[in-house]
N, C-alpha and C positions, 0 to 999 in steps of 0.2 A: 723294171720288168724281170729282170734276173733274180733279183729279190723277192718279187711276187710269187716265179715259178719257183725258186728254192723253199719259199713256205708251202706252196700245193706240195710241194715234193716230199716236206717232212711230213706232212700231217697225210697224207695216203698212207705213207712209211709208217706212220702212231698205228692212224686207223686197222692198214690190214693185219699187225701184230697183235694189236689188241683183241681185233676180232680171230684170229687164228687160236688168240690161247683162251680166246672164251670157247672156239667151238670145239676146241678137242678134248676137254671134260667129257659134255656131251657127247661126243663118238661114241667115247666109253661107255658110257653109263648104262648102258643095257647088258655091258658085260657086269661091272661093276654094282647091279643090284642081283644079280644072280650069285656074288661072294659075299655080298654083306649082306646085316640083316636091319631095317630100320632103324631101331633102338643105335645102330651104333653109328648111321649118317643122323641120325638124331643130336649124341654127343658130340662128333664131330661138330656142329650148327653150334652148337652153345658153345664147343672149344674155342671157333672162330671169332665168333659174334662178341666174348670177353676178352677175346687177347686183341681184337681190331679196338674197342672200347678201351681198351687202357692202357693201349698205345696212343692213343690219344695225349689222357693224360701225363703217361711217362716222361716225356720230351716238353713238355710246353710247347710240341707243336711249332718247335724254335727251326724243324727240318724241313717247312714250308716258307722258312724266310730264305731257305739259302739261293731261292730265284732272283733274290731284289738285290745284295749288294754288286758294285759296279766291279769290284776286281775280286778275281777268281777265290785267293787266297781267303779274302774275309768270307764267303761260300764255304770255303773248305774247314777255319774255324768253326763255325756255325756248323757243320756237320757232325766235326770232331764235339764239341760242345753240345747238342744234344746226343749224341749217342752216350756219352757218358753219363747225361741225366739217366738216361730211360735205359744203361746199365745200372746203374745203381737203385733207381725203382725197381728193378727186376728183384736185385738181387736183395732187397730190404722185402718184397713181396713172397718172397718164397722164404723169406725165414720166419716173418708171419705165417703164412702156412703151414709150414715145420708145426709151430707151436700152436694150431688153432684145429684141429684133428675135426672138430664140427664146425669147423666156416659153411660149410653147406648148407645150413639151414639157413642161411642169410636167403638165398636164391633157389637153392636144388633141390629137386626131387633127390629124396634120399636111394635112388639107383644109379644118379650120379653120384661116382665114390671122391673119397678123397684124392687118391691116386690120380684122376683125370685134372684136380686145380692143383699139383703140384707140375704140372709139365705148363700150364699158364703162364708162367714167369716166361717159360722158355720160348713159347709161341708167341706173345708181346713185345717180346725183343727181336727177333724176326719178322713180323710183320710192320714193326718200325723201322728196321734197318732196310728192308726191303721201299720201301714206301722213300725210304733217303735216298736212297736205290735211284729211282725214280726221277728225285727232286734234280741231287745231283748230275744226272746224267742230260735231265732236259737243260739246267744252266749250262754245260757243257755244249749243247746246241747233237748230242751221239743221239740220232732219234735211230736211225738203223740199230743204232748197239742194245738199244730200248727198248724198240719191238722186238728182237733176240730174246733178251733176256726175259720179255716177257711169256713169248713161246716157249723158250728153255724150262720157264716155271710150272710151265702147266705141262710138257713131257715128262720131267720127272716124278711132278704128282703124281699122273697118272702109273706110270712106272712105278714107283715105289707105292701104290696103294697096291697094283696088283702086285708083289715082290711082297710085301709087307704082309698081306692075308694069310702067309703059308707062317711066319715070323711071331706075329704079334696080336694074333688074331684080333679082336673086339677090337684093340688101340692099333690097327693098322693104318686107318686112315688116318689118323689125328699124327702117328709119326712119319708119314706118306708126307702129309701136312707141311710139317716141321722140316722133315730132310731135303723138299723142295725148295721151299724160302731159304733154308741154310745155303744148299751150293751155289744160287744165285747171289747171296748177299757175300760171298766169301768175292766177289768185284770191290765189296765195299771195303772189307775190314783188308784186302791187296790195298786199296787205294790208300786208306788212313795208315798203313806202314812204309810204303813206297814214300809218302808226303806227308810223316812224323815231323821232321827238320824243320818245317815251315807253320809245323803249331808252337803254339809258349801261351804261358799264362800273365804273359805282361800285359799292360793298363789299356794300351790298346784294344790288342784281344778279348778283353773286358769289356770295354765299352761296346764292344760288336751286339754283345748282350742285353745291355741297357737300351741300346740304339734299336733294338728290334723286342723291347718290353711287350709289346703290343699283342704280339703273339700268344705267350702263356696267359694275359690276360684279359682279351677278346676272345680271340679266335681260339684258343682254349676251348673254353666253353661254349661257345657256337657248335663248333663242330663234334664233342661232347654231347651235345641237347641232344644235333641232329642223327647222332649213330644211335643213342639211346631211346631212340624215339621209332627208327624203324626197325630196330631191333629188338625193342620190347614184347612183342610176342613169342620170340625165344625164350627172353626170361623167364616171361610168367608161366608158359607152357612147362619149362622145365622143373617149374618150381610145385604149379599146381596140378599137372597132368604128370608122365613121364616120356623117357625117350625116344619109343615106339611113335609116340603120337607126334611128338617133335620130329621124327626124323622124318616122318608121311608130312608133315606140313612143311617144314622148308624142302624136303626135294622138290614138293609141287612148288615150291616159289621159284627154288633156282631153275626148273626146267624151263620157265616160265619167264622169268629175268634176263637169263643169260642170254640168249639169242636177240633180244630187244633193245638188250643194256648197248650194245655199240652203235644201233643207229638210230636212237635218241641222242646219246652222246653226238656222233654227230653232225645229226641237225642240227642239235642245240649249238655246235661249235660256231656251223656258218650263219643261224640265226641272232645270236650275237655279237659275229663281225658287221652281218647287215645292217641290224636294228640300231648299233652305236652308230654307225655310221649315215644313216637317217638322220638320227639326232643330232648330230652334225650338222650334214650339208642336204637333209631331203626331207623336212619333215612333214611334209603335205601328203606325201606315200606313204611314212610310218601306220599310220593307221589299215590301209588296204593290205601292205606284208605282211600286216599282223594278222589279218582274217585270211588272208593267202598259205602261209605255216599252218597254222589252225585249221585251216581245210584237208591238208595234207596231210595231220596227224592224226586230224576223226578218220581219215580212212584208212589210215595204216594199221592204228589201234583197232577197229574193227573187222579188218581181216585175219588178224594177227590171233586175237582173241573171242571171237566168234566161236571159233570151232574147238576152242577148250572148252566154251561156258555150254556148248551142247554135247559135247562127245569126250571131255575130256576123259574120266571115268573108263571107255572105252580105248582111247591113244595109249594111257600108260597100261591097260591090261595087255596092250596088242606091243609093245614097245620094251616095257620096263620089265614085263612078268605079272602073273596074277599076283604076286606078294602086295603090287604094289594098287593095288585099284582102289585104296583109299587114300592114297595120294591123288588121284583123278579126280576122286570126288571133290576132292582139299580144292582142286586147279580149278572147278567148274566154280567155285563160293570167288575163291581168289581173284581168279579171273575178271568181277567188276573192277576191284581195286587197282588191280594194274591196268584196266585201261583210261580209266583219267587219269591216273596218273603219267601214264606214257604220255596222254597229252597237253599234259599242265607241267611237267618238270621242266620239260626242253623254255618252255615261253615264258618259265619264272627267272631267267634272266631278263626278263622286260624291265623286273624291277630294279635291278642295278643299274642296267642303260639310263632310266630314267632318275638315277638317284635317289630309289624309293628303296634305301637300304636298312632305314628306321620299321619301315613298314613291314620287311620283309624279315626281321628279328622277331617282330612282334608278334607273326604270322607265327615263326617257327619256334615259338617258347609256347604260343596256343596250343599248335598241333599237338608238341609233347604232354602237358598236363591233359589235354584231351585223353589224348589215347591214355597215359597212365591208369587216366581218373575212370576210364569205360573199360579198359582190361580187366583191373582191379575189381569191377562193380561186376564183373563177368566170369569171373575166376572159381567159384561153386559150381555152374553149368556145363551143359556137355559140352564136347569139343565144338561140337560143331555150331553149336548157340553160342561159344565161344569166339569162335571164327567168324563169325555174320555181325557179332558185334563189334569185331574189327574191321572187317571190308564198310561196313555203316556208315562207321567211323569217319573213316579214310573216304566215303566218297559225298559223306558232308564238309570237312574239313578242306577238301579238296576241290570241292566247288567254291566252298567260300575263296577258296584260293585266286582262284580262275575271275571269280566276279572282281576281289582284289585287285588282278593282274588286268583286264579287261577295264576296268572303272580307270586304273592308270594311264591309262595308252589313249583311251573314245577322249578326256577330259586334258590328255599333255599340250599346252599351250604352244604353238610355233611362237 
């Protein structure tokens, strides 16, 4: 019992930090579109979206192992050892950059300058160190010190975007960004000096690596797929539109996200304590929980999302500024797409519960060539025939998802 109440205890303690630093962006933000101007929460969107993408790659992703070994020290390896991969990815990626003065055409709109993917390097090794941040601190069991830090991260954003506009004008946010993730991750780079003594490069050590292979070559690329997949409208808008039209399309996402993102999260938490636990010891009820959640979520999502898909266009003129009233519009298109999806993400752990993790790869290698293959085919047209062939997208894809997850569960054998 004491053990039960210390898990409610942590995860309230996750939950209200996390939701605390998701809602104090938003506070802001109606100050914050009266200093910036689109185009430059535009770049900001793409600064993010590449350095969260290739922190991915940097690390092999070896900074999600460090939950699984049983004694602290091999965690603390495994920390020390990825942070130095995806130092030295940084640091080989920006000499590339040095030397590639038009890498931009790979991806950008040529009003993304160069100047903005040489500070890349620097943004992907912060949002990696940060993200270990994270890892490390949940094996340590500091969920208090975690919700902090993660409040901490979003005060100083805010802080230093508005401090940074008078500084660094257009790149205020993007170093607002950066100096955020820095002072929070300087816990990390205290910790790996404090407990230097207890790294070495001996054969053990080594093996920590080999022992957790798995990672840079699964879950690598899994998670890879799946950042590159909801992210891919960034891409292409940056590339085929410019940053003006970017920065009106993800504001409407994030206004849109944020507030939703913690209580799907969640659900989703206690929805897959329950459902495993069905599977277990109750499987005669699995099936009714499952249309019980799913009752809960069509009505959440439609309250939630109703009144963007009619008035959104009006919310951010009355909230954000007139600047922004084609970000409202963006919210009213969007707004299908986030709502299956608000209620299809949380209940796509059905398919792990059930061991349907084959299924659920195969799902999400679809999804990506989907959307590539219909961005791509979309990329000539207006935005906004642009946009409708992504929310399309996304709410075939994601039905197929649902009928997936739903054909899993009516059909799982007691």
């Amino acid at each position: 019992m004491v053990i039960f109440s210390g898990q409610i205890k942590n995860a309230v303690s996750l939950v209200f930090g996390t939701g605390l630093a998701q809602l104090l962006p938003l506070l802001f933000s109606p100050i914050l579109t009266r200093i910036y101007m689109p185009d430059e929460f535009g770049m900001l969107t793409f600064f993010v979206s590449l350095s969260s993408l290739l922190a991915i790659i940097s690390s092999g992703q070896y900074e999600i192992a460090i939950l699984k070994p049983k004694r602290l020290i091999d965690s603390f390896n495994l920390l020390v050892f990825a942070s130095i991969f995806s130092l030295i990815f940084s640091v080989l990626l920006y000499l590339i950059l040095a030397f590639l003065h038009n890498f931009n055409f790979l991806v950008l709109d040529q009003q993304i300058n160069h100047s903005l993917l040489m500070l890349i390097p620097v943004g992907l090794f912060q949002v990696f160190q940060f993200q270990s941040l994270i890892y490390w601190l949940t094996k340590r069991n500091k969920f208090k010190q975690l919700s902090l830090i993660k409040v901490l991260q979003s005060v100083f954003i805010v802080f230093f975007s508005l401090l940074f506009s008078f500084i660094f004008n257009s790149k205020g946010l993007i170093f607002a960004f950066i100096g955020g993730y820095f002072i929070c991750n300087c816990f990390i780079y205290y910790t790996i000096f404090r407990l230097r003594s207890q790294f070495s490069f001996n054969k053990y050590a080594r093996n920590i690596l080999r022992e957790y292979s798995q990672y840079p070559k699964y879950v690598m690329s899994s998670s890879a797929i799946n950042t590159a997949a909801s992210q891919a409208p960034v891409y292409f808008i940056s590339k085929f539109y410019n940053p003006t039209l970017l920065g009106f399309f993800s504001f409407a996402n994030r206004i849109l996200v944020a507030p939703i993102g913690i209580i799907s999260v969640s659900i989703g938490q206690v929805y897959f304590k329950e459902i495993a636990n069905k599977v277990n010891y109750d499987r005669k009820n699995l099936y009714p929980y499952f249309l019980k959640v799913l009752g809960l979520l069509v009505t959440i999502s439609i309250v939630i999302f109703i009144p963007f898909i009619l008035f959104g266009d009006v919310l951010f003129e009355l909230i954000f500024g007139k600047n922004w009233i084609s970000a409202g519009q963006y919210s009213q298109v969007i707004s299908f797409s986030l709502l299956i999806k608000f209620v299809v993400s949380p209940l796509s752990i059905t398919l792990i519960a059930l061991s349907k993790v084959k299924l659920l790869s195969i799902w999400q290698i679809g999804y990506f060539i989907s959307t590539v293959l219909v961005l791509y085919s979309a990329r000539n047209l207006s935005i906004d025939s642009f946009i409708w062939h992504y929310v399309i997208n996304d709410l075939i894809l994601y039905t197929i998802y649902f009928l997936l997850i739903f054909y899993s569960i009516f059909n799982f054998k007691e």
